[in-house]
N, C-alpha and C positions, 0 to 999 in steps of 0.2 A: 807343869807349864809346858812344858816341849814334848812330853811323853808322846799327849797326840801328835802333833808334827811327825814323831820315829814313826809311832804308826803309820801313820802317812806315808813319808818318806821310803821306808822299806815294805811296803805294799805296791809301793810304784816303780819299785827298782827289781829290776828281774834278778834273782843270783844264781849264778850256775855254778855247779857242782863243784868246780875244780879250785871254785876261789875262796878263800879263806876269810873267815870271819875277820878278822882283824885287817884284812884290806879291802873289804865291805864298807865296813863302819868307818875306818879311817876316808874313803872316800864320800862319804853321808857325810860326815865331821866337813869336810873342804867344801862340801856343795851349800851346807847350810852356815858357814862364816863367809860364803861367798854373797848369799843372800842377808846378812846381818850387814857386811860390809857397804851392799848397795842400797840397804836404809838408812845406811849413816852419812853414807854419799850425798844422798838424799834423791837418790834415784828415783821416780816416778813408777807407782806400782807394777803399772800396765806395759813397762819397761825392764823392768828386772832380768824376764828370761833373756830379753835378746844383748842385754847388757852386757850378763855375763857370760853364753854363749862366743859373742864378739872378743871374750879378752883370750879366747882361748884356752877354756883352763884343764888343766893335767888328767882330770878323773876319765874313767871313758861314757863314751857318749851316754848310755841306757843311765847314766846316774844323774842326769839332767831333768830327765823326765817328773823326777821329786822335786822340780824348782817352783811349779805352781803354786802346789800344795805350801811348800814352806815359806814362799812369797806371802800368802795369805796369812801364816800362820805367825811372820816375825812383824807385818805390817799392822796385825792386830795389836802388837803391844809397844810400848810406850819408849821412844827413843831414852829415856833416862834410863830406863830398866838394861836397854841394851848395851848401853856405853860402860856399864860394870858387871855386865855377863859376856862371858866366852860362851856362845852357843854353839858354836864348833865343837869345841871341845867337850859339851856336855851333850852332845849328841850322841858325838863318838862313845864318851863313856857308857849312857844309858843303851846307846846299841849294840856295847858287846854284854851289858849284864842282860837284857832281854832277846837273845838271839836265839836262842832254845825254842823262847815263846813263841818267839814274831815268826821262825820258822816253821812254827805248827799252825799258828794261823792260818800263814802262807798257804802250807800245802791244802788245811781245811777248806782256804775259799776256792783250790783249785779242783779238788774234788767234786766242789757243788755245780 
C-alpha cells in the first residue's frame, strides 16, 4: 500500500551524502503523518501543501517537495483505513529496510 508513495516520496527528496539514512526516513516518516493528519482534519486536497507548510514543521525544506506525491497517494484511500494505520511510522519503517534499493534507483535515474 505505501510502498509506492516511499517510491515516491524518496524520488522527490534530494539526499546528500552527509545525511544519514535514519534521519532521511525519520523525516519521510514526519512529512507523510503530516499529510495523513490533514486528511483527518479533513483538510481539502488542493490544500494540503500549503497547510502544512503554514504550520511550520521541523523537517528541512527539500522534504516537502514529497508532499504532492503523498497528498495523492493518502487521499486515494479510505479515511477508515487511516484512522487505524500509522503511516508515518510505516513509511519510516519501509524506508529504512529499502534504502539500499531506492538509493540505486536514485542514482540509476540520475545517470540517465
Amino acid at each position: 500500500m505505501i510502498r509506492l508513495a516511499l517510491v515516491a516520496a524518496l524520488l522527490a527528496t534530494p539526499v546528500y551524502a552527509a545525511e544519514k539514512k535514519e534521519k532521511s526516513c525519520k523525516y519521510q516518516g514526519q512529512v507523510m503523518a503530516a499529510v495523513q493528519q490533514a486528511r483527518l482534519d479533513r483538510v481539502k486536497q488542493a490544500e494540503v501543501s500549503q497547510t502544512i507548510l503554514d504550520s511550520d514543521p521541523s523537517w528541512p525544506d527539500q522534504y516537502s517537495k514529497a508532499i504532492p506525491q503523498l497528498t495523492a497517494h493518502v487521499y486515494s484511500l479510505r479515511k477508515r483505513d487511516l484512522r487505524n494505520t500509522d503511516l508515518g511510522a510505516l513509511m519510516e519503517q519501509q524506508c529504512l529496510e529499502n534504502w539500499d534499493q531506492i538509493q540505486k534507483m536514485k542514482k540509476q535515474l540520475q545517470s540517465n
